[in-house]
N, C-alpha and C positions, 0 to 999 in steps of 0.2 A: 450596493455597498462596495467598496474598494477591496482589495484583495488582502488579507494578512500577509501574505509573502509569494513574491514574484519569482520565476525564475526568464529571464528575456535572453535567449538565442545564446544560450549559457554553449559555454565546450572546457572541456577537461583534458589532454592530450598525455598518453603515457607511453612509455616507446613499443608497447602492443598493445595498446588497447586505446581509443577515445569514447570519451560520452559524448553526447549531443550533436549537433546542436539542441537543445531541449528547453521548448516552451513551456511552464507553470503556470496555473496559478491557485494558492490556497483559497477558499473563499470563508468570512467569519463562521463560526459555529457549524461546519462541516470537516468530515473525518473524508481522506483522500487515502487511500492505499496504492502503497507505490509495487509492482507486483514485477518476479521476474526469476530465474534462474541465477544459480549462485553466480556471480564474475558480471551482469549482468548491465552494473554501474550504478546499482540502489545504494550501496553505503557512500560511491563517488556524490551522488545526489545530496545526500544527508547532507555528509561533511561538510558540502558547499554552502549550505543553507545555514549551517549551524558556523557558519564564518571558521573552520576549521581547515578548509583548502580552499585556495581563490582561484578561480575559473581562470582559463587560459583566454577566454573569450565570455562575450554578453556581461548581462548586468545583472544584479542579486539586489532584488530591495524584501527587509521583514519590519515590519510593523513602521511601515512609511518611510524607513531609513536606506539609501545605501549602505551596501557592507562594503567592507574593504576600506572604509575611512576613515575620520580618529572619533564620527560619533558613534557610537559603542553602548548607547544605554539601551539600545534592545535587546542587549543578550541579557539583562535579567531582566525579563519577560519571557524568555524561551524558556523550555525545557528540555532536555537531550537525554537519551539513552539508548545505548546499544549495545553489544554484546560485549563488546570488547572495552566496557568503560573501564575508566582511571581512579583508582582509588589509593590511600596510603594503605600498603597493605601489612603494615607490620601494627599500625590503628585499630582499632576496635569500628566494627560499622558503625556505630555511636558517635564516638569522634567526629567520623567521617561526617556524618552529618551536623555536629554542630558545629565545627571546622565550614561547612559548606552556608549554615543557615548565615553567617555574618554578610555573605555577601550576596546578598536577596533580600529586598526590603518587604518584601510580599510574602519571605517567608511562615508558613505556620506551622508554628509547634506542635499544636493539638494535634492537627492534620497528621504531620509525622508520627507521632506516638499513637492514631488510630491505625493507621497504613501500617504502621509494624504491629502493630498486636494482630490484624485482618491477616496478614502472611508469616504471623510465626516470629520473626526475623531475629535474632540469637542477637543482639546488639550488642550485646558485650564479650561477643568474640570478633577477633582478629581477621582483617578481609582475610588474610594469607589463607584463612583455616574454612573459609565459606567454602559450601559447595555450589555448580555453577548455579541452582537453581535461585541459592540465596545471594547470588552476586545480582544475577536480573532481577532480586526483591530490591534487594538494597539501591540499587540503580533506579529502579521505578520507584523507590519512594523519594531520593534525593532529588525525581527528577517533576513527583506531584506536588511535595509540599512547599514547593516555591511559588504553585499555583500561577503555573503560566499561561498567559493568551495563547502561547504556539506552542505544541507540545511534538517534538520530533522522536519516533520511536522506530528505532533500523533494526528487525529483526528480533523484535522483544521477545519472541516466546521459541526462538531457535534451539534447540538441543534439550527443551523439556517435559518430564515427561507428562503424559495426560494431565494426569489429576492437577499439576501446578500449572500446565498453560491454563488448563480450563480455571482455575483460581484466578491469573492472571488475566486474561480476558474478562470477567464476570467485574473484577475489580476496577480496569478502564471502561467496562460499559456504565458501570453507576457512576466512575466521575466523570465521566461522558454527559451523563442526562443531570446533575448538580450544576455544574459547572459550565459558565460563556468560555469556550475553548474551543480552539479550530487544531486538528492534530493532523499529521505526516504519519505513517508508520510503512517500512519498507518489509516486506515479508517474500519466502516462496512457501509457506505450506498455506496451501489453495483452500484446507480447508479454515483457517482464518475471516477467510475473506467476509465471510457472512455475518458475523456478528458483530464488526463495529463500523465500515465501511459504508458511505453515500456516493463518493467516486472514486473512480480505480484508472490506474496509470500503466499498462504494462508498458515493461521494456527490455529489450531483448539484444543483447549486444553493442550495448551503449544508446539503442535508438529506441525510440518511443513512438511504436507500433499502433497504440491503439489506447484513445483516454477517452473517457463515459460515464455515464451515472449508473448505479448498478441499476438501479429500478428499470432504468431501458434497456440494457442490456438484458436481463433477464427476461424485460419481456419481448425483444427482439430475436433471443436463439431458440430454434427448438430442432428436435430432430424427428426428421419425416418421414414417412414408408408412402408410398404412391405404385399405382398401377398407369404402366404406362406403355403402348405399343416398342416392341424391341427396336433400337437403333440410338441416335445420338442425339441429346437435346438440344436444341437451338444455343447458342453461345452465351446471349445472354439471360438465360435461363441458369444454365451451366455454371456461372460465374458467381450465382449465390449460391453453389450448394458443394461444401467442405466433406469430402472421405467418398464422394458417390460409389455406391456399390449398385449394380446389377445382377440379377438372377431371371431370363427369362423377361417377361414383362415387369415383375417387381424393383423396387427402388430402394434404394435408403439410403440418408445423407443426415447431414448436419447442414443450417443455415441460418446465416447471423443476421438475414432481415425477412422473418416469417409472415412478413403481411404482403413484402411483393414476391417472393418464392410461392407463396399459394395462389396467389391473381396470378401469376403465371402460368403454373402448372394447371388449373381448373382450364384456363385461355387456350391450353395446346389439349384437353384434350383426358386430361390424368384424370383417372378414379382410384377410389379405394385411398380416399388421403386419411393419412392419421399425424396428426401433429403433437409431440411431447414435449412436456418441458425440461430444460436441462440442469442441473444443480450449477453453482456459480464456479464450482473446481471442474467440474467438466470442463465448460465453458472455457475458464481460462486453460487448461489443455490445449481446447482448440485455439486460442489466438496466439499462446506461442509457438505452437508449432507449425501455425501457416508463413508459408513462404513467399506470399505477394500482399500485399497490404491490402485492406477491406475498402470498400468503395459505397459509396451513400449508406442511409438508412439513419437510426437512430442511433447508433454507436459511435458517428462521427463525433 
């Protein structure tokens, strides 16, 4: 099936910082998490997608259209929200949304008026007067009940506390499993990652270090203890295993391809292997903080 939204050899240039060049691609009915440290270039990403800033470089097509041109009917089919959405704020959220539903033909009502009763949402108070948790309600409902194919979310659950991400999350997991929707969402709190994500994108100073299906990833890292005569591993040995510590003949590391780090290690000789698995926020620890990009395995 063709892509919901492309991003091709995309670049963004700003006088300290570029993104990219950055290859995409959305695929229908899968949830992509775009992952990375704050400054990182995840909101630069969004924006671009959401025809909000036009790339300095490459090409942007969503739902079959290039952006950048005067055809324009894919942006209602999108959905956007992020932390910092735009609302009238002297409006009532209310307003705001039926202000917003005239221009969305796919809007549904019902839908809004369940989404706000599920989160509370005060609709007849004034954005000015929301607290931020109810500005990310009011954002995420203006941005489901338009009922879009492509659902872009930059940092949805940033500065909230437990109880309402965990609302928030449980909320996009069910219109997750309802709804034919292919979603973006740009995050760094790791632990996100697990409950709505099928591929993950990290990116790390405008570059795009490492893109995968969680499923392989997860079951490609684990972290290993080995007994192994004192001295230095063969290089490439060495080259799959992130943090090595030695004590004596003992070992321990981390490695993001556990099926040839174990044929290896058995190969030269190691006993006493123990392989773990790593939770997904581990995991992504360790792939931003490596300093040489990862090479074969199923992570590619």
């Amino acid at each position: 099936m063709s892509a919901v939204a492309r991003l091709i050899q995309v670049e963004k240039r700003y006088q300290d910082f570029v993104l990219g060049p950055v290859d995409m691609e959305l695929q229908p009915g899968r949830v992509r998490a775009l992952i990375g440290p704050n400054g990182a270039g995840k909101s630069t990403a969004m924006d671009i997608l959401a025809g909000l800033r036009r790339p300095d470089a490459g090409a942007v097509e969503v739902l079959g259209q290039p952006i950048g041109t005067r055809h324009v009917g894919w942006k209602a089919q999108v959905g956007y929200a992020s932390e910092q959405q735009p609302f009238y704020e002297n409006w009532t959220a209310g307003r705001n949304l039926r202000f917003l539903a005239g221009f969305f033909p796919r809007w549904s009502r019902q839908l809004q008026a369940e989404l706000a009763a599920r989160f509370d949402l005060p609709l007849g108070r004034k954005v000015v007067a929301l607290s931020k948790g109810n500005r990310v309600k009011l954002a995420l409902v203006a941005a489901l009940a338009r009922r879009p194919r492509l659902l872009l979310l930059d940092e949805p659950t940033a500065g909230l506390d437990p109880l309402v991400r965990g609302e928030v999350l449980d909320t996009l997991a069910e219109f997750l499993a309802e709804e034919e929707l292919t979603m973006l969402y740009s995050t760094h709190i790791l632990s996100d990652l697990g409950r709505l994500a099928d591929d993950l994108t990290f990116v790390r100073a405008g570059q795009v270090v490492l893109e995968c299906q969680r499923d392989e990833l997860e079951y490609a890292w684990r972290r290993l203890t080995f007994r192994h005569a004192a001295g230095a591993l063969p290089e490439a040995t060495g080259r799959l295993l992130l943090g090595h510590r030695s004590q004596g003949s003992m070992h321990a590391a981390v490695t993001y391809d556990s099926a040839r780090a174990l044929d290896q290690l058995r190969a030269l000789g190691a006993t006493q292997i123990e392989a773990q698995r790593l939770t997904l926020d581990e995991i992504a620890v360790q792939v931003l903080r490596a300093k040489e990009p990862f090479g074969g395995g199923a992570h590619a």
